[in-house]
FINUVEX-556401 format. One record per residue (C-alpha): x, y, z. Coordinates in steps of 0.05 Angstrom, whole numbers, padded with zeros to 5 digits, always signed. Example, Ala and Ser with C-alpha at 12.3 -4.5 7.8 and 13.67 -1.06 7.14 Angstrom:
+00246-00090+00156;+00273-00021+00143;
REM end
This chain:
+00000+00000+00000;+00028+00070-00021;+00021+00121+00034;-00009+00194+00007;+00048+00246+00028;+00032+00316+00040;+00069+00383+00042;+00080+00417+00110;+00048+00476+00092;-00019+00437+00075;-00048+00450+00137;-00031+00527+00139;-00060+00526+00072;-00120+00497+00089;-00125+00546+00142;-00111+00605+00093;-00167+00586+00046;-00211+00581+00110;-00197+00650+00134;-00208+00682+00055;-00279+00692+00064;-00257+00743+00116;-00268+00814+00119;-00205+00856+00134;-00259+00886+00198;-00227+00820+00227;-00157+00837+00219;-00103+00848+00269;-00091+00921+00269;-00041+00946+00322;-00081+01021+00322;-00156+01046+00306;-00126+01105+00268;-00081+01100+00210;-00006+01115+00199;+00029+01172+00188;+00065+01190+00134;+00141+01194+00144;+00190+01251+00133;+00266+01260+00144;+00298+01200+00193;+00228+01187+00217;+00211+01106+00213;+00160+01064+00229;+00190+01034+00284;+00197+01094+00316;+00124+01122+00303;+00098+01056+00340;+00146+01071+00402;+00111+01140+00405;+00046+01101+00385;+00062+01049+00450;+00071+01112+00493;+00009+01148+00475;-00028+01130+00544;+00022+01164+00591;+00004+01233+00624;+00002+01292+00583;+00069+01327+00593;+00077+01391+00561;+00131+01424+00598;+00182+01420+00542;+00137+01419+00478;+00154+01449+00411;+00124+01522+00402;+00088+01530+00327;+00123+01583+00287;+00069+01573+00238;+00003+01565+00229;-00012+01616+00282;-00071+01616+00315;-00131+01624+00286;-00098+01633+00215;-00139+01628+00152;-00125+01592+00091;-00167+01584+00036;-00176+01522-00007;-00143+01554-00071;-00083+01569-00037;-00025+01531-00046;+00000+01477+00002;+00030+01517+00062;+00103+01507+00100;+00088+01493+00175;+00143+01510+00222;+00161+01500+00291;+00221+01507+00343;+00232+01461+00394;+00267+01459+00466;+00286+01398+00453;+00326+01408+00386;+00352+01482+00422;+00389+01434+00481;+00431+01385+00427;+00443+01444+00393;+00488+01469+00457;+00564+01490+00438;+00600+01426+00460;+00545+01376+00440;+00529+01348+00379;+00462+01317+00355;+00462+01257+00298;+00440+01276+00237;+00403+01241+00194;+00401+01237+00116;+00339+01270+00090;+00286+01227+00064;+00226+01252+00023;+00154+01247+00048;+00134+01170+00037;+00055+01148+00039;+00026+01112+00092;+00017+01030+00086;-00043+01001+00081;-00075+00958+00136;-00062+00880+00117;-00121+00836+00117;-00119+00767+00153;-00106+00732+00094;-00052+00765+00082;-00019+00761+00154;-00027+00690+00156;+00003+00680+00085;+00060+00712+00107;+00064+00660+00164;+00061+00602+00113;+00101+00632+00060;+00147+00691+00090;+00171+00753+00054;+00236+00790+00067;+00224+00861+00099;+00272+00911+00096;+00285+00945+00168;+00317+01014+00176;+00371+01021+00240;+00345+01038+00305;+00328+01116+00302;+00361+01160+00354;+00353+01241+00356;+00280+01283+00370;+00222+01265+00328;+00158+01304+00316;+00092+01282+00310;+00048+01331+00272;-00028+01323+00269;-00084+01353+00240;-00156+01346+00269;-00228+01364+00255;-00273+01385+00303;-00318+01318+00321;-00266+01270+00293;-00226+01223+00334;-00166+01207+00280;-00129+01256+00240;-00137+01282+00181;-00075+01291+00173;-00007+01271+00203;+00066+01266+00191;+00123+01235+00238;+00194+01281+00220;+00257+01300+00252;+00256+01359+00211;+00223+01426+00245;+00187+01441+00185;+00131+01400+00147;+00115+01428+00071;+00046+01400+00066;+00048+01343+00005;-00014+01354-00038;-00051+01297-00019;-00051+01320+00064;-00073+01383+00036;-00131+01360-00004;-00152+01319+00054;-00150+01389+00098;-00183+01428+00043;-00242+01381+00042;-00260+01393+00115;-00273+01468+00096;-00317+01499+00141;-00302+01454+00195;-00264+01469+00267;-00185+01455+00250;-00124+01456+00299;-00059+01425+00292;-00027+01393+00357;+00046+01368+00353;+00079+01310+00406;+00155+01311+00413;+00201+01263+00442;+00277+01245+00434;+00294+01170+00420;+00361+01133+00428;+00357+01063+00386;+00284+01076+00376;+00270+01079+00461;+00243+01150+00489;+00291+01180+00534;+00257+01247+00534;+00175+01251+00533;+00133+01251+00495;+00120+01323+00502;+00043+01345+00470;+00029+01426+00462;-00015+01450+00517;-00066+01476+00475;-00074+01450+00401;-00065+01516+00349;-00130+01533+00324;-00139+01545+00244;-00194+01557+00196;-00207+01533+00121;-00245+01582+00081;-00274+01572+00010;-00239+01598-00055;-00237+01683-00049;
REM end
C-alpha cells in the first residue's frame, strides 16, 4: 500500500483558504487610526514607540512652540499647500556649543501602508517575505497632526525629525475638504536613542486653532 504524502504547509493552507472569506474588519490592526506619513529620519519603528507611549500623562513642559500656522490663521482652499514651522526645546538643548546631535540623511515624504487583511498576515506566516528594516532611530522626532472638530483620528499627520513640514498635496486636499469645519494642529515631541524614548513625549498644551475658508 502507497502512503499519500503531503506538504508541510498543507495545513496552513487549508487554514488560509478558510480564513479568505474574511473581511479585513477582522484583521489584526495594532491602532484604530491610520499611519502617518514619514519625513526626514522618521521610521516606522519609531512612530509605533511613540504610538506604544500614547497613554502616559500629558506632559507639556518642554513641547515644541508652532512658528506657523498661528492661531486662528486662515487659509483658503485655492491656496497653495503651506510650509508649517516649529522650534523646539528639545532640538535648542543638542544644539548646545559642545554637544552634537546625529543627523540624519533627509528622506522625502513616503505614503502611509495600508492595513493587511488576515489573509494576508497568515500568508505571510506560511510563505514569508523579506522586509527591509531601517537602523534603530536615535535624535527628537515630531509628531504633527491635523484634526477636525468631532473627529477622533487625524486628518492629517506626519512623523519628521525635521522642524518644518511642507504639506504634500494629498494632506492638503484631505485638509481642504474639511472646509468649514473646526481645525487645529497639535504636535507630540520626544527624543529617541535606538528607537526607546529618553525624553517625553512632550504634547502642546493647547492645540493651534486654524480655519479653512472657501476659494476668495
Amino acid at each position: 500500500m502507497k502512503l499519500k504524502t503531503f506538504l508541510p504547509w498543507s495545513t496552513a493552507a487549508v487554514a488560509l483558504l478558510a480564513l479568505s472569506a474574511c473581511s479585513d474588519d477582522d484583521a489584526p490592526q495594532a491602532t484604530a487610526c491610520d499611519e502617518p506619513l514619514y519625513a526626514g529620519g522618521a521610521t516606522d519603528e519609531a512612530w509605533r514607540t511613540l504610538e506604544d507611549a500614547r497613554n502616559q500623562p500629558v506632559d507639556s513642559s518642554r513641547a515644541v512652540t508652532l512658528v506657523s500656522p498661528e492661531p486662528g490663521q486662515s487659509y483658503f482652499t485655492d491656496q497653495s499647500a503651506p510650509l508649517w514651522r516649529w522650534t523646539s526645546p528639545l532640538r535648542a538643548s543638542l544644539e548646545r556649543p559642545g554637544r552634537t546631535s546625529p543627523r540624519l540623511p533627509m528622506r522625502e515624504v513616503r505614503p502611509r501602508e495600508s492595513k493587511r487583511s488576515v489573509l494576508a498576515w497568515l500568508g505571510n506566516l506560511v510563505l514569508p517575505t523579506a522586509e527591509a528594516h531601517l537602523p534603530p532611530y536615535t535624535g527628537d522626532l515630531y509628531w504633527v497632526k491635523v484634526y477636525a472638530a468631532g473627529r477622533e483620528c487625524p486628518l492629517a499627520q506626519v512623523l519628521t525629525s525635521e522642524l518644518q513640514w511642507q504639506l504634500d498635496d494629498g494632506s492638503w486636499q484631505t485638509v481642504k475638504d474639511a472646509a468649514g469645519k473646526g481645525l487645529s494642529v497639535q504636535v507630540v515631541s520626544a527624543y529617541l536613542v535606538q528607537n526607546r524614548i529618553t525624553e517625553g513625549p512632550y504634547t502642546m498644551g493647547t492645540a493651534v486653532p486654524f480655519t479653512m475658508g472657501m476659494a476668495r
